[in-house]
N, C-alpha and C positions, 0 to 999 in steps of 0.2 A: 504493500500500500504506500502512495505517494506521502508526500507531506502534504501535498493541496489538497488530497484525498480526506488524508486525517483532519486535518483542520475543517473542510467540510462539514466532515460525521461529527465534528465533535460541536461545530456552529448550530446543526442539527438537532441535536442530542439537547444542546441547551435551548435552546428556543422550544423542542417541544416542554422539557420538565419548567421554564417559566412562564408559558399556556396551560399546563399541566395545574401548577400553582396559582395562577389565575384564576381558571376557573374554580378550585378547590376554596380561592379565597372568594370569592362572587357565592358560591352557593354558601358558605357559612355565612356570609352577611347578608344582616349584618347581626350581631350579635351582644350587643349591649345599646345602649339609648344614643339617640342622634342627637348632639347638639345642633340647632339649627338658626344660627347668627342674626339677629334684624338690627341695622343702622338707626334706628328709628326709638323713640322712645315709648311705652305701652301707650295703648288707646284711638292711635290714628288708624288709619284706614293702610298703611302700610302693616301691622301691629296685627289685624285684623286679620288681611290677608295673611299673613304668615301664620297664626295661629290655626286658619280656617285648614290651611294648607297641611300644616302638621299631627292636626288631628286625622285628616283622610290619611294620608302617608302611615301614621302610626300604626292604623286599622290594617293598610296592607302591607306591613314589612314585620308585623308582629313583635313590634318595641317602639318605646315612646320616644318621642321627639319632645327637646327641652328648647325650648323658645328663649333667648338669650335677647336681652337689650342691652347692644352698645351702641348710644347713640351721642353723637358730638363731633365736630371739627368736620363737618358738611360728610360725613357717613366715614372719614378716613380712619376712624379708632377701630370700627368694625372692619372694614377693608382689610387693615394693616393685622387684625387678629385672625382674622381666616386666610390671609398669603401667609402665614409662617407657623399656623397648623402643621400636624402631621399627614399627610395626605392619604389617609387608611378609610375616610370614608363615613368617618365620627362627626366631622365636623363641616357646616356648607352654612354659605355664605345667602341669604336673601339678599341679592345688593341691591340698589336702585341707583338711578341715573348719572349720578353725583359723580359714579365710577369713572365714565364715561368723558366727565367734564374735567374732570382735577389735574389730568394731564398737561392739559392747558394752561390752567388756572393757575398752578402751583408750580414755583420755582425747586422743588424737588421735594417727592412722595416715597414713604417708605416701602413701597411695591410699585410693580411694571402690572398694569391691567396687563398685558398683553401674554407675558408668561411666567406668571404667580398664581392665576387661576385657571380652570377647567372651566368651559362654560356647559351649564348641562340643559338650561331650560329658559326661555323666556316665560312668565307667568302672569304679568297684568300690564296695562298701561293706564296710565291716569290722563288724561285727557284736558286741556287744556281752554277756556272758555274768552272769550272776550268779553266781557261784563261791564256795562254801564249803568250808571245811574240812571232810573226809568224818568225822573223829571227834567233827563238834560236837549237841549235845544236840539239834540241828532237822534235820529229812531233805526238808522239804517247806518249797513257799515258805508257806503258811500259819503253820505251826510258827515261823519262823525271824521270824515278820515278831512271833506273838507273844510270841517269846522279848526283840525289841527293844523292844517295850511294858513286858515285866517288867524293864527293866534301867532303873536312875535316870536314866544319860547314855543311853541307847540305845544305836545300832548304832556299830560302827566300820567303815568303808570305806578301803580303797587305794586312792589315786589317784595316774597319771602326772605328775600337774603342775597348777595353777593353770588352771580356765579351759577344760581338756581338756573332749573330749565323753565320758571316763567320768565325771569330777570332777561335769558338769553333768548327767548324766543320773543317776549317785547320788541328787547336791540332788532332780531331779526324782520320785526312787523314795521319798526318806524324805518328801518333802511327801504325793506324792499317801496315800501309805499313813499320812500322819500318825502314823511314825514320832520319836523323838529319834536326830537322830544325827552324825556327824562325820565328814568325808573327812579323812583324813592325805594330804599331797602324800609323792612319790618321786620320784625320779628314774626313770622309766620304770616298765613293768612286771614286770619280772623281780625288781626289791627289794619288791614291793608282794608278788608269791607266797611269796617268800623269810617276811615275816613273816606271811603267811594259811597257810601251812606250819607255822609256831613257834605259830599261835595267839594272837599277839599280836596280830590283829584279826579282824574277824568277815568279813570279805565283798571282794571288787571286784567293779566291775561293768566288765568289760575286756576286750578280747581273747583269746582262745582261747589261740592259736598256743602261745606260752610256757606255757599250764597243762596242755598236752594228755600230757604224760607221767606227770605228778600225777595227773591225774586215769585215763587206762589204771592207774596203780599203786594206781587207791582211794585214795589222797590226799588227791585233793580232790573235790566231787561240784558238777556244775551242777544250779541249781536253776531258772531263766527265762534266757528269752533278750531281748533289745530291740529288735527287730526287729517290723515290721509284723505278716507272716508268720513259719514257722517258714523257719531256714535251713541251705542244704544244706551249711554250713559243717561244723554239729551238729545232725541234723536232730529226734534225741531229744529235744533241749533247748523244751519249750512256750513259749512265749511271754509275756510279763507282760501282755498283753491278752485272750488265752485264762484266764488266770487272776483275771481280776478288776480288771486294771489297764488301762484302752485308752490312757491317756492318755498310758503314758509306755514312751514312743518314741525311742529315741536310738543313733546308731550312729557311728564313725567314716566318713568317706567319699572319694571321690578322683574328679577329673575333670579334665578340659583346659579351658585358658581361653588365650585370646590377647590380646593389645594393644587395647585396643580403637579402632576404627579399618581393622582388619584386614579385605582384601575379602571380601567377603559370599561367593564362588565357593572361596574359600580356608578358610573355616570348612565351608562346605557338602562340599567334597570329604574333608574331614580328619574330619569327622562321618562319614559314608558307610566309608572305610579303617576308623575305629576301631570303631566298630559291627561289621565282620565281623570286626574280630579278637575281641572279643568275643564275638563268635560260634562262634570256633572250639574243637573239642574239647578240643584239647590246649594253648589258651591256658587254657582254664575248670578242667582237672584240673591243670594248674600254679600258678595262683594259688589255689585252693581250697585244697589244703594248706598256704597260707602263714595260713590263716585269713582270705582272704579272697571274698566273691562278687560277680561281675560283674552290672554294670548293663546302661545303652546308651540309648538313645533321643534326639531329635531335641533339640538347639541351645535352642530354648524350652523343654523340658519343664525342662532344668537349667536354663536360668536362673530358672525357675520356683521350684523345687526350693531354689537357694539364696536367693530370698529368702525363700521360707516358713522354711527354717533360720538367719536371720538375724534374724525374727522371733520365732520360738520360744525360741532363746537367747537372747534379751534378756530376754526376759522372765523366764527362769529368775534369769537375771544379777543383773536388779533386783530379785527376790521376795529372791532369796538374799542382795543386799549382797555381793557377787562383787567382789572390786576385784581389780589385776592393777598391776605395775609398768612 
């Protein structure tokens, strides 16, 4: 027998026994409780969905999933604790958009989105609303865009924070529609309604969930949505690409990621469980009222998915001179 020969058989030899152990490791797991990481702090509608999530998963992998909140420094504390897990399968990350953006944002991050994690599932998107005050002099997004043309400063927009995907999809509304205008940061979005309520600014482009009472009361009135499609969040609500604007696209999002490193059969099976729970009826009409709508699809498509949204907010990033602490 040659040496190329031997080297062969023995490249062989190893590749089947760490298939061998793969699989041996994929059918024991998993075998003690899942930590399952949320950026987020309990109670929101991220919080939610994770927990809704971990309860189905728990049902079928036959051990519990522990719901972990680490929430702060725009999702990076969570981030930075699930890229330096062990990658066995214990531990996965719910991330949300944040992920996506800090690359840009941040003059250096304690993990590479790109390969620190495994992407295994996209799971919801939050959907993003155009919202006005219903007593304001515009009723339509036409009106309202040339109401911001007659105004010296332009528009004013609420935003949850620095770097947020309303903050950046705002920037992205007032460029394409070459508007003037300004995002004021808040501390979330409930102080952002609070003054598009008082009229002390014109607009957010945010979340539902919180304005959904303002607006049954005539309050406030949606005028676009940001969303590809229209969504069954609001399904009245048209779309700012049905109306003239394709380019701008921008939503909150949420998915699973794990360690990367994690076996290939252990993403594969956690993909398949989360997809049917997403699939089910009474996961869809539970997270729907929180404002938000479910995803799903195959391990590639999101990792697909975030790097296109990691290219898209950069660029917003740079066009706008976005800086962040």
């Amino acid at each position: 027998m040659t040496f190329t020969r031997r080297s062969l058989l023995g490249a062989t030899v190893a590749t089947l026994a760490s298939s061998s152990t793969l699989t041996a490791f994929a059918q024991a797991w998993p075998s003690r409780p899942i930590h399952l990481i949320s950026p987020y702090a309990a109670g929101g509608a991220s919080d939610i969905l994770t927990r809704v999530l971990g309860e189905y998963l728990a049902g079928k992998l036959g051990q519990s999933f522990i719901i972990e909140n680490k929430a702060g420094a725009g999702t990076r504390i969570a981030n930075e604790y699930v890229a330096h897990a062990p990658p066995d399968g214990y531990t996965i990350l719910h991330a949300a958009a944040p992920i996506a953006i800090g690359e840009a944002l941040y003059k250096k991050l304690p993990y590479d989105v790109h390969k620190d994690f495994t992407p295994i599932v996209s799971t919801a998107i939050a959907p993003l609303f155009l919202i006005v005050n219903a007593d304001a002099p515009y009723k339509t997004l036409a009106e309202f865009i040339e109401y911001g043309k007659s105004k010296p400063n332009g528009l004013t927009f609420g935003s949850p924070g620095v770097g947020s995907a309303p903050h950046l999809t705002a920037e992205m509304f007032l460029r394409a529609t070459k508007v003037q205008g300004v995002t004021i940061q808040f501390r979330g979005d409930a102080p952002a309604y609070i003054e598009l309520l008082a009229g002390r600014i014109d607009a957010t482009l945010s979340a539902i969930s919180t304005a959904v009472p303002h607006i049954k009361a005539n309050k406030l009135r949606v005028l676009a949505v940001a969303t590809e499609e229209r969504t069954s969040v609001y399904p009245q609500a048209p779309t700012l690409r049905e109306q003239g604007y394709p380019s701008v696209v921008g939503y909150g999002w949420y998915g699973m990621l794990a360690p990367a490193g994690t076996p290939a059969p252990v993403i594969a099976r956690l993909n398949t469980e989360t997809n049917a729970a997403l699939a089910d009826p009474d996961i869809r009409k539970k997270v729907n009222t929180v404002g938000l709508e479910l995803r799903g699809g195959t391990a590639a498509e999101f990792g697909a998915f975030i790097d296109s949204e990691t290219r898209k907010w950069a660029q917003i990033i740079k066009a706008s001179n976005i800086t962040a602490e």
